[in-house]
C-alpha positions as CSV (number, residue, x, y, z in Angstrom):
1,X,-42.7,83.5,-42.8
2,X,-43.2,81.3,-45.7
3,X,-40.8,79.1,-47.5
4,X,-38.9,81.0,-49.7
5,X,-37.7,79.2,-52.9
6,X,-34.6,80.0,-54.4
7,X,-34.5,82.5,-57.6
8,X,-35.3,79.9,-60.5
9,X,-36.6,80.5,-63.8
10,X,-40.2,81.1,-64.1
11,X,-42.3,82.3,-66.9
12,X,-43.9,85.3,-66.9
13,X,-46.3,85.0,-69.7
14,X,-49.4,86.4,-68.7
15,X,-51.7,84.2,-70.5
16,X,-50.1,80.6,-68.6
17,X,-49.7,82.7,-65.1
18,X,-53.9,83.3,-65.6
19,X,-54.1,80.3,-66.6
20,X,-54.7,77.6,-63.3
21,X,-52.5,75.4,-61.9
22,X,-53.9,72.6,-59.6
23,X,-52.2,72.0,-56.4
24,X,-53.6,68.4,-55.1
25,X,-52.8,67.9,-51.6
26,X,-52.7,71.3,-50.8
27,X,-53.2,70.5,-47.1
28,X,-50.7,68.3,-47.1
29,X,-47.2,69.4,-46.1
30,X,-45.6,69.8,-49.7
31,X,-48.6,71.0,-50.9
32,X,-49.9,73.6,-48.1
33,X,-45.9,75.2,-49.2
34,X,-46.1,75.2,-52.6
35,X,-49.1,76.5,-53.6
36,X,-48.2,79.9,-51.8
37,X,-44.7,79.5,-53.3
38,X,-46.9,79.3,-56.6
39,X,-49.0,82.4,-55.8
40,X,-45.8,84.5,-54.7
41,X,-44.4,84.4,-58.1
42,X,-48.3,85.4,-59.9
43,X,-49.2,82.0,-61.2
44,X,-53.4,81.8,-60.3
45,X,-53.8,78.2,-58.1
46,X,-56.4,76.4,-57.8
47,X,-55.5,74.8,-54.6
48,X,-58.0,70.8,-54.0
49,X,-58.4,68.8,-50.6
50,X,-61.0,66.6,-49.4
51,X,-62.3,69.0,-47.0
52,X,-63.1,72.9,-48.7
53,X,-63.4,74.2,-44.8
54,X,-60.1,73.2,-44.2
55,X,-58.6,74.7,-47.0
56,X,-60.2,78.1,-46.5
57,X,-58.6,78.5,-43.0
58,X,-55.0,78.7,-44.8
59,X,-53.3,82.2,-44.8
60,X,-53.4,81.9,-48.4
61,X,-56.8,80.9,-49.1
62,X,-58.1,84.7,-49.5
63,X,-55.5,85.0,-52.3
64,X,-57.0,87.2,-55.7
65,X,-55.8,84.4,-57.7
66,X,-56.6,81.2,-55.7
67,X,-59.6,79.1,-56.3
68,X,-60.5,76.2,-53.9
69,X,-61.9,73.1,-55.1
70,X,-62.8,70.0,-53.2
71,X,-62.2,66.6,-54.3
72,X,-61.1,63.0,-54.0
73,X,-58.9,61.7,-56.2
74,X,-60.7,58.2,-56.4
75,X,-63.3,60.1,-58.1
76,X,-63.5,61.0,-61.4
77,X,-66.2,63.1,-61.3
78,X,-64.9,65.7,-58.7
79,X,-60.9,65.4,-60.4
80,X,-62.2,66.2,-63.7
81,X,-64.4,69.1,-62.3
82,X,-61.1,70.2,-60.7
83,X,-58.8,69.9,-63.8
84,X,-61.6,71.6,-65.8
85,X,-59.6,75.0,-67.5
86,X,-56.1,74.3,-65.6
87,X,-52.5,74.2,-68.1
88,X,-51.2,72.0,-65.2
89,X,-51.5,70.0,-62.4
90,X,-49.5,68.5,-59.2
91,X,-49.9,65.1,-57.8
92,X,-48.9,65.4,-53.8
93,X,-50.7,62.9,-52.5
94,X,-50.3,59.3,-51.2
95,X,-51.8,56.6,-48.8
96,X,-48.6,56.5,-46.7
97,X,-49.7,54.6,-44.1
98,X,-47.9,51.2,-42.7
99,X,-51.8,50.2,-41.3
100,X,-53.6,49.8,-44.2
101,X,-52.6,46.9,-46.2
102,X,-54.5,47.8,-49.3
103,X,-52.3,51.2,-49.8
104,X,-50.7,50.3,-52.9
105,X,-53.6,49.6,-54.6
106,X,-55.6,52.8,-53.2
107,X,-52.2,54.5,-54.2
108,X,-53.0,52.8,-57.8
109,X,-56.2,53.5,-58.4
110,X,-55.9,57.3,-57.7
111,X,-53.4,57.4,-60.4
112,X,-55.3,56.5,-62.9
113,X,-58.4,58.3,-62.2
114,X,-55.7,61.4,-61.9
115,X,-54.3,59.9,-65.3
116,X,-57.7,59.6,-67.0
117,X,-59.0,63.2,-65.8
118,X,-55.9,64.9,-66.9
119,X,-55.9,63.3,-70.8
120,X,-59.4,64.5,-70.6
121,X,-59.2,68.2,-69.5
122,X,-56.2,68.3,-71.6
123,X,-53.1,69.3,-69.3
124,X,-50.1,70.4,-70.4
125,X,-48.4,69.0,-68.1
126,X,-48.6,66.4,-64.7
127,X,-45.7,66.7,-62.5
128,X,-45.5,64.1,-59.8
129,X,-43.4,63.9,-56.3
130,X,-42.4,60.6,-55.6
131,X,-39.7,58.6,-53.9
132,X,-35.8,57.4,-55.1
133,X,-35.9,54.2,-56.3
134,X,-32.5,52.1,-54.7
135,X,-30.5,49.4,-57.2
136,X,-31.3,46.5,-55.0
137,X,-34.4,44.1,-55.2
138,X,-35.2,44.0,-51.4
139,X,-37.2,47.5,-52.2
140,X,-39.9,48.7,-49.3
141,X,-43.3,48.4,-50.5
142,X,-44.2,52.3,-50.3
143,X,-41.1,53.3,-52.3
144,X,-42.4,50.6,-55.1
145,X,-45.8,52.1,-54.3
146,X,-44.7,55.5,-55.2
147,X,-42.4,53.8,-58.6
148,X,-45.9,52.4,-59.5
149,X,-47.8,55.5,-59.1
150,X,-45.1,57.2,-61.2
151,X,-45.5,54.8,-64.2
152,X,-49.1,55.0,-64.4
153,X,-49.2,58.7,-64.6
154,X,-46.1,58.5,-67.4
155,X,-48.1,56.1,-69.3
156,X,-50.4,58.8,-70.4
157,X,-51.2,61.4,-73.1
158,X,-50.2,63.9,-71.0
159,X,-46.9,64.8,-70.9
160,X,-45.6,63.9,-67.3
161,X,-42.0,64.7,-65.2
162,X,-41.6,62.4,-62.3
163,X,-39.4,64.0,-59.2
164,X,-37.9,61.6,-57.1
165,X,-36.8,62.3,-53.6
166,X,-35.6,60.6,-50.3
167,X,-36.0,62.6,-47.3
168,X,-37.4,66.4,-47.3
169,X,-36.4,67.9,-44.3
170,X,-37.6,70.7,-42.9
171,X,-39.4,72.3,-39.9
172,X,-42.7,70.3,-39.3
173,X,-41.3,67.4,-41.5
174,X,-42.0,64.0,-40.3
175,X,-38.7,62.8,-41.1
176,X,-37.0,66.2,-39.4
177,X,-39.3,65.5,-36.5
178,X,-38.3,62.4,-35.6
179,X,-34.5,63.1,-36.0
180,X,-36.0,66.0,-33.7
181,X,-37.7,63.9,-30.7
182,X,-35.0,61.1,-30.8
183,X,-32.1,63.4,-30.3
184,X,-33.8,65.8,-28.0
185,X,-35.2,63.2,-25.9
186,X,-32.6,60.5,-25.5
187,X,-29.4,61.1,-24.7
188,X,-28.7,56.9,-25.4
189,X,-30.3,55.2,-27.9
190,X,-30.4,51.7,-29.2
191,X,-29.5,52.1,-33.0
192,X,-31.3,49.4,-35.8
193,X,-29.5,48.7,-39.0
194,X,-31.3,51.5,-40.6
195,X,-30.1,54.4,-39.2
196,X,-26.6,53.1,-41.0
197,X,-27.6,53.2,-43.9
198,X,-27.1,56.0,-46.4
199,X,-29.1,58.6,-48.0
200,X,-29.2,62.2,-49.9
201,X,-31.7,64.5,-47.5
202,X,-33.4,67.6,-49.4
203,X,-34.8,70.8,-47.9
204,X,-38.3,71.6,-48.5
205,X,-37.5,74.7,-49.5
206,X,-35.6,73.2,-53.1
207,X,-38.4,70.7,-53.3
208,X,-40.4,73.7,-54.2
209,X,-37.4,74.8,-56.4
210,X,-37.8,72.2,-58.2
211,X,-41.6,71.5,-58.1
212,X,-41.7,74.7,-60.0
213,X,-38.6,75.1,-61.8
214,X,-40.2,72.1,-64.2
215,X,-44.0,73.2,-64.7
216,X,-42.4,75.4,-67.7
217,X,-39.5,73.6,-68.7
218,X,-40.1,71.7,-72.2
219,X,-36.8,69.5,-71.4
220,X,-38.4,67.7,-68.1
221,X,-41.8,67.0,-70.3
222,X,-41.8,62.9,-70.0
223,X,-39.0,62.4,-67.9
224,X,-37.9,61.5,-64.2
225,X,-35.0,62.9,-62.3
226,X,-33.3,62.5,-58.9
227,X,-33.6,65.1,-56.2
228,X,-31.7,65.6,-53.3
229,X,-29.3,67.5,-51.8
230,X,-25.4,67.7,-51.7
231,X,-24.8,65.4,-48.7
232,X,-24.9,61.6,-48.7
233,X,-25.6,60.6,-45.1
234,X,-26.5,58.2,-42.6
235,X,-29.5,58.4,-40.0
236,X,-26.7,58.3,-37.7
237,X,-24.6,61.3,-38.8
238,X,-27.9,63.5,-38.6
239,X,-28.7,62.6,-35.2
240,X,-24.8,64.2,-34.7
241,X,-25.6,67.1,-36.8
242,X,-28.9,67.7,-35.3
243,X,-27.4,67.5,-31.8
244,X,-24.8,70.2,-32.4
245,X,-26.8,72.4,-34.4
246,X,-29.1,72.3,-31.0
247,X,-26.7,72.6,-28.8
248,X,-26.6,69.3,-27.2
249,X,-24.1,66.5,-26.3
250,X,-23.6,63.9,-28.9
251,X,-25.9,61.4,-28.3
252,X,-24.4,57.7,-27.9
253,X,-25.8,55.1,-29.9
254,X,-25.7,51.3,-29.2
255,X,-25.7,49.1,-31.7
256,X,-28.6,47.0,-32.1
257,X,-28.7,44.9,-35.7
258,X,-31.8,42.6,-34.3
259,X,-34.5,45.6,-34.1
260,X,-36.6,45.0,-37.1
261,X,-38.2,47.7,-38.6
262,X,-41.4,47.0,-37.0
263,X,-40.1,47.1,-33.6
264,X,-38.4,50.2,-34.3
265,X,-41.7,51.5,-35.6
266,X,-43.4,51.6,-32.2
267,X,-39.7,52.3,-30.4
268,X,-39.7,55.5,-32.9
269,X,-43.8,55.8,-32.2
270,X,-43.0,56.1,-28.2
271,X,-40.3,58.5,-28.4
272,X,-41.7,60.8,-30.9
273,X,-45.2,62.0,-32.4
274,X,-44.4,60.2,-35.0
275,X,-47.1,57.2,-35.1
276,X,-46.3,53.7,-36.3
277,X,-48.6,54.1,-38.9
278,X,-46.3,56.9,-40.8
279,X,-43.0,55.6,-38.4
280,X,-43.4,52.0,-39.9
281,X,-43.0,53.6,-44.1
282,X,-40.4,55.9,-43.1
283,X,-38.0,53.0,-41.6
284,X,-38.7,50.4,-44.2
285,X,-37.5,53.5,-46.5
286,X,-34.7,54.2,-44.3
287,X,-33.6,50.6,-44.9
288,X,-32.8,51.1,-48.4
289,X,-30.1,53.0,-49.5
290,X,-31.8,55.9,-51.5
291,X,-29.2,58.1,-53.4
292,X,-29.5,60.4,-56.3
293,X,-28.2,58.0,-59.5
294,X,-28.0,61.3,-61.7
295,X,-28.2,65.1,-61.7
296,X,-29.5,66.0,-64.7
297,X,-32.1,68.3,-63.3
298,X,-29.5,70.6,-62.0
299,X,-29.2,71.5,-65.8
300,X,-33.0,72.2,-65.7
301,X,-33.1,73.8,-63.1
302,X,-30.1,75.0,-61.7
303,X,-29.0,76.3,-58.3
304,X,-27.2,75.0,-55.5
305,X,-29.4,72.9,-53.0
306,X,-29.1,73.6,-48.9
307,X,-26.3,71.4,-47.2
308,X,-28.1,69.2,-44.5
309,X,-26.4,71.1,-41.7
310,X,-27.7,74.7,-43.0
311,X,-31.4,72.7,-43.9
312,X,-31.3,71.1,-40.4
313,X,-30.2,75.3,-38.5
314,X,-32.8,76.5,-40.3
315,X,-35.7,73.9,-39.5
316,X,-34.8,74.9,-35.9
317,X,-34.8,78.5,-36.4
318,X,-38.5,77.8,-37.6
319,X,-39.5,75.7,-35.2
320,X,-38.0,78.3,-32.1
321,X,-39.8,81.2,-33.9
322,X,-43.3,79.4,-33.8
323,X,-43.2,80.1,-37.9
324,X,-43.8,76.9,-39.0
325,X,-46.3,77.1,-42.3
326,X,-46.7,73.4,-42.8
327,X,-46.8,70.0,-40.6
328,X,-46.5,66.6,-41.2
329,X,-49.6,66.0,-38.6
330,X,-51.8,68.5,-39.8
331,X,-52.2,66.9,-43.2
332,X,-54.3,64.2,-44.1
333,X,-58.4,63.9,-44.3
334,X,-60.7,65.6,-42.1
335,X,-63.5,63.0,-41.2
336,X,-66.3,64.7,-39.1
337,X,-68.6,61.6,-37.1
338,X,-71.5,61.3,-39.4
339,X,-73.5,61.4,-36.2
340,X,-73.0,65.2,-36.6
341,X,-74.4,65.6,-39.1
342,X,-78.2,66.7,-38.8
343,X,-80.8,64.4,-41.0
344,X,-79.2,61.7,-41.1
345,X,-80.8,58.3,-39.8
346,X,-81.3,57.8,-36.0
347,X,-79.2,55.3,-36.4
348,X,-76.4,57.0,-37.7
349,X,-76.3,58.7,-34.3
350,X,-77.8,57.5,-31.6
351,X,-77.8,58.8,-27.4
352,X,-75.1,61.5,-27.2
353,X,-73.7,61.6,-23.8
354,X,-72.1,64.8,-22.1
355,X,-71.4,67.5,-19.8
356,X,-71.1,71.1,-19.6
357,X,-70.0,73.8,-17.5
358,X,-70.0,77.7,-18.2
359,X,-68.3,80.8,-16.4
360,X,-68.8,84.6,-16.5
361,X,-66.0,86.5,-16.8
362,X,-65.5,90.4,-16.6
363,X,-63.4,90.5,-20.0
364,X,-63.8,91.1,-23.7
365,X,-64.7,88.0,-26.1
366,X,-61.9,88.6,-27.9
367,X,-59.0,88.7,-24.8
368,X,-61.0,85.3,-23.9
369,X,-60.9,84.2,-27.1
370,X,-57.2,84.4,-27.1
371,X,-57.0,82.2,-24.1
372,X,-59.1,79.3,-25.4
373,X,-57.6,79.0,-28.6
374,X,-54.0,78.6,-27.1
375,X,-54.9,75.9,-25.0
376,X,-52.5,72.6,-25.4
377,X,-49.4,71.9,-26.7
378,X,-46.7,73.6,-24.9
379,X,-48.7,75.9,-23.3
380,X,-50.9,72.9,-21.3
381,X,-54.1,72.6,-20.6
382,X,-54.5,74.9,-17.9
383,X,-56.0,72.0,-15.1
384,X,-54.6,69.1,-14.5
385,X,-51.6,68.7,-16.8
386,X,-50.4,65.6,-14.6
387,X,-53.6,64.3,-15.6
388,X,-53.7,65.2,-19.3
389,X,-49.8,64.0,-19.1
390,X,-50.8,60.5,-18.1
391,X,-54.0,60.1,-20.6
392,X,-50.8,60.8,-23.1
393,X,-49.0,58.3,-21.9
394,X,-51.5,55.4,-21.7
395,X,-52.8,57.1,-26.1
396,X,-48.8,56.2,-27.0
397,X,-48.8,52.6,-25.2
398,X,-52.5,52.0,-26.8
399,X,-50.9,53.1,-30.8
400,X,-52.5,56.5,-29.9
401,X,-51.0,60.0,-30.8
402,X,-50.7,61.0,-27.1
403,X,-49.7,64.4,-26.7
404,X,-46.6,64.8,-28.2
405,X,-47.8,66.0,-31.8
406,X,-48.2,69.3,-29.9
407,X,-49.7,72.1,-32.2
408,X,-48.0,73.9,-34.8
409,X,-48.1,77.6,-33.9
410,X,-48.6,78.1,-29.8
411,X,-51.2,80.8,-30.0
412,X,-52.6,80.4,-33.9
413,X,-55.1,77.4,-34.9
414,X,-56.7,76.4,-38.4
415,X,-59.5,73.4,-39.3
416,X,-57.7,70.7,-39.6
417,X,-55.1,71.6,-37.4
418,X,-53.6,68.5,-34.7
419,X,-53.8,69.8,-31.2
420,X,-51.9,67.0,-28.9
421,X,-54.4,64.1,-29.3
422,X,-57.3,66.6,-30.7
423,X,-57.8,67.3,-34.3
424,X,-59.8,71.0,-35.0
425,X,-63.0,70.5,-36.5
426,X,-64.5,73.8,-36.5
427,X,-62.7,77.0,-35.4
428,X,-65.4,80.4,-35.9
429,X,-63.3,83.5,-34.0
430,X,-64.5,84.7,-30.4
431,X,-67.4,82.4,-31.1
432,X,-66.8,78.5,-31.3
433,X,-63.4,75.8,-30.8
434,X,-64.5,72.4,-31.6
435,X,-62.0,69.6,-31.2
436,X,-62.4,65.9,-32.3
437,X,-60.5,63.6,-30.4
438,X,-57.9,61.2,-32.1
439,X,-57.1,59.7,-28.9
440,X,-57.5,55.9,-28.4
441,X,-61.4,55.8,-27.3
442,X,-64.3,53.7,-27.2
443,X,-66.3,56.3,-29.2
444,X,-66.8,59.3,-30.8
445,X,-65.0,62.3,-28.2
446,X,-65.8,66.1,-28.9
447,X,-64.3,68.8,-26.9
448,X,-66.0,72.4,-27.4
449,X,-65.7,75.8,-26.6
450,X,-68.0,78.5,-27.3
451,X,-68.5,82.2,-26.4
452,X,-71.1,84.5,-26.2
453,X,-70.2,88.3,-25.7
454,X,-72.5,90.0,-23.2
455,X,-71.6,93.6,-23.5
456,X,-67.8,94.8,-24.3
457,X,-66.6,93.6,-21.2
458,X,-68.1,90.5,-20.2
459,X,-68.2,86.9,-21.9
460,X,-69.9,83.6,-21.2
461,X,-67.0,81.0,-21.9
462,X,-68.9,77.2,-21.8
463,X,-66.8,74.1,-22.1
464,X,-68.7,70.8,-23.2
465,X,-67.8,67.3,-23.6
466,X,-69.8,65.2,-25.7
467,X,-69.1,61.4,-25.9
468,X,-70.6,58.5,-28.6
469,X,-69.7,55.2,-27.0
470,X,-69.4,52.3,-28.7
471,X,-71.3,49.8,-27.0
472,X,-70.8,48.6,-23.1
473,X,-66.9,49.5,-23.1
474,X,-67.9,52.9,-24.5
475,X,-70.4,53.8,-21.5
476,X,-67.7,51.8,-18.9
477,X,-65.1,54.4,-20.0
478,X,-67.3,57.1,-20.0
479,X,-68.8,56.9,-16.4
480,X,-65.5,55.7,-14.8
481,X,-63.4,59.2,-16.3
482,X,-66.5,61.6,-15.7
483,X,-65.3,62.6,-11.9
484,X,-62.2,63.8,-13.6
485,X,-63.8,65.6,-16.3
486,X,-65.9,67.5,-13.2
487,X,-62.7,68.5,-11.9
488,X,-61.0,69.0,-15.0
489,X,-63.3,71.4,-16.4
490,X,-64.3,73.3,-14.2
491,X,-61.0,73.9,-13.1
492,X,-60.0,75.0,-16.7
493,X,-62.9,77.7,-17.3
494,X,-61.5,78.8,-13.4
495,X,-57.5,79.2,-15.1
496,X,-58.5,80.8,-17.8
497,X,-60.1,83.1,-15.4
498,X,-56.8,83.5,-13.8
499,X,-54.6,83.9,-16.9
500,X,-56.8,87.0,-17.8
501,X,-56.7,88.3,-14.4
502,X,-60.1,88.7,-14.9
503,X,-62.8,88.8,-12.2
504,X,-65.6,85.7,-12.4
505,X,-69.2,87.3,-12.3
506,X,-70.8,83.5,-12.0
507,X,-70.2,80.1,-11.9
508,X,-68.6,78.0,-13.6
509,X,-71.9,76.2,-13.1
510,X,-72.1,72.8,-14.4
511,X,-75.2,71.8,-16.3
512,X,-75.5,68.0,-16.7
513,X,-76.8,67.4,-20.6
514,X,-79.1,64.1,-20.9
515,X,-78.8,61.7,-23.2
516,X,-80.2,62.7,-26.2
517,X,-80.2,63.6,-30.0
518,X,-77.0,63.8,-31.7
519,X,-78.5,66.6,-34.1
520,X,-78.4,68.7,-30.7
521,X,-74.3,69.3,-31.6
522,X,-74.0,71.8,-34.3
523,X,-71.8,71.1,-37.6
């Protein structure tokens, strides 16, 4: 069910709702939420991501007043083809990542390339999500990041209202996810200086409240404001709130002022799907003490935000009921291997190595269908789980995203999707599952399934693994896993067999491909 923001003011002139409003990240976790939010109350979207295929798999992507539009923000062509006939335009994007050291400037240049296409489509108005900026000089570098990305896009013709906020919790959060994993894994836990320090959490669901309780408001034009919600807390007290709202024991927590935040990074990374790519930014923010200064947007837009207790029950509700719109894994770019793509230099490619094995069942594509595209996360992999458990393990000690990222719905998948340590590349319905692996590899690792009706009530399910490597270590780790991906796989077509009760006509046969042309692999 989606988010459902509270009952704010909202115009209902017809000419600004037909009007566009562009929605940039609208993959992204804010962004995949508020441009249905948008849509609910009649405003026409036009929703932009780097990757148009993975917009159009969102449930709201088929909306009568949504337009898709792909784009990078580092480009000025493709922004100001974007903004071109929109009153308005969100900025929900950012290089949040503690692995690339040239974020901040990324972060900058994006702005003003946002900045420049906006002055000259003409917008009415930019609104931009950002961070709370703390009193004290010792400031993370992603929170003055996000202050710098703020003041480029104030700086501008276009009138501009800046939203500052410290955590957003939610279901499928990152921060709400690792308060999540921590408490439901570890019963003791050492506890950094960080998770002392204070902060005012916000629901997702008044982010969006606020997000578009501004776009019409002619008193936020050119001005920032503070958001957050009515508690000031500590890491610590939300582990304690987390736990009872769960249903677990309070969780003791030892006091450990040594752990820098880099060390608690890949501590946080371990425990939780949280990476320390994205686990590194949210500690170095957690070490500053981020509170609202003011609260003059509750005059703008006025309601009374979600306590962290009721924000925290709810994310949980979500997250039992598998009705989780939006996750913090899911967002992000979608970067097919060029070696996929057909026409492209030899050497873009090169030898393609891989297996395949294919079964006969005596069911409908479609009951198969189901089967294949509920495979992993809580549900397992069908063969071998010990196996796939392990390969987890040894992803997280490598920096990899092992299998705890799970999926977001257990029997639903979209492009773009995170599937343990698989990313969805393609999805086509009772025809094709194509998974890229984000796994720590020497190469380029694809994982697909395809099906081929033969009559209503028999389907040829075939599983192939197809594998890039990258140079001698590449074909070292490729021959020395292949027995296991034997057994594996043909052990998998043989439980989904099972699951459906269904009998098995022939095979699974296995069918060993030879190296050759990458341009073999569809895309």
């Amino acid at each position: 069910m989606p988010e459902q923001p509270r009952p704010i003011p909202f115009t209902e002139d017809p000419a600004k709702l037909d009007a566009p409003v562009l929605v940039t990240g609208a993959t992204g976790y804010v962004g995949g939420r508020l441009a249905p939010a948008l849509l609910a109350r009649g405003q026409r979207v036009r929703a932009l991501a780097r990757s148009r295929t993975k917009l159009a798999c969102r449930p709201w992507a088929h909306h009568p007043r949504v337009e898709l539009a792909e784009g990078n923000l580092l480009d000025y062509a493709s922004m100001r083809s974007a903004m071109q006939g929109c009153r308005a335009a969100y900025y929900l994007v950012h290089s949040m990542t503690g692995m690339a050291k040239d974020f901040a400037a990324t972060d900058r240049s994006a702005a003003r390339v946002f900045r420049r296409a906006a002055e000259a489509a003409r917008l009415e108005r930019v609104i931009y999500l950002g961070g709370i900026m703390p009193p004290e000089d010792d400031v993370s570098h992603h929170l003055l990041s996000r202050n710098e990305v703020a003041e480029i896009l104030m700086d501008s013709t276009v009138p501009a209202t800046v939203l500052r906020a410290a955590q957003v919790l939610g279901a499928g959060s990152a921060s709400f996810e690792m308060i999540r994993y921590l408490v439901d894994r570890l019963p003791v836990m050492v506890g950094p200086k960080w998770i002392r320090t204070e902060a005012q959490p916000i629901s997702v669901g008044d982010v969006l409240a606020y997000l578009m309780g501004v776009l019409d408001a002619p008193e936020a034009a050119g001005r920032s404001f503070d958001i957050g919600g009515p508690d000031v807390i500590t890491y610590r007290e939300l582990f304690d709130i987390y736990a009872k709202e769960a249903g677990l024991m309070k969780r003791l927590v030892i006091p450990a002022p040594v752990l820098t935040p880099k060390l608690s990074s890949y501590w946080v990374g371990f425990v939780t799907p949280i990476p320390p790519s994205l686990g590194m930014p949210l500690i170095r923010g957690a070490a500053n003490r981020v509170v609202c200064q003011d609260s003059a947007i509750r005059d703008i837009v006025p309601f009374e935000p979600l306590s962290v207790r009721e924000t925290i029950r709810r994310a949980l509700q979500k997250t039992r009921q598998h009705t989780v719109e939006t996750c913090w894994s899911d967002a992000g770019e979608l970067l097919p291997p060029e070696w996929l793509r057909c026409g492209d230099a030899p050497y873009a490619g090169g030898d393609v190595l891989g297996e395949a094995f294919s079964v006969t069942l005596a069911a409908p594509v479609d009951k198969v269908w189901n089967h294949v595209v509920s495979i992993g996360g809580e549900n397992g992999w069908y063969c071998g789980n010990v196996l796939w458990r392990l390969r987890g393990v040894l992803d997280r000690l490598a920096g990899g995203p092992g299998l705890r990222r799970g999926r977001r719905d257990p029997h639903e998948l979209a492009v773009g999707d995170a599937l343990d340590f698989w990313r969805v590349l393609d999805l086509r319905e009772n025809e094709r599952l194509l998974l890229l692996a984000e796994m720590k590899v020497p190469g380029d690792a694809l994982l697909e399934f395809t099906l081929q009706p033969q009559g209503p009530d028999r389907t040829v399910l075939t599983q192939t693994s197809n594998f890039l490597p990258r140079g001698m270590l590449g074909l070292a780790y490729w021959w020395s896993t292949y027995p296991l991906h034997l057994y594996i796989f043909r052990g998998t077509l043989t439980a989904i067999a099972r699951r459906l009760d269904a009998a098995i006509i022939d095979g699974p046969k296995w069918t060993t491909r030879k190296k050759g042309s990458s341009c073999k692999i569809s895309f």
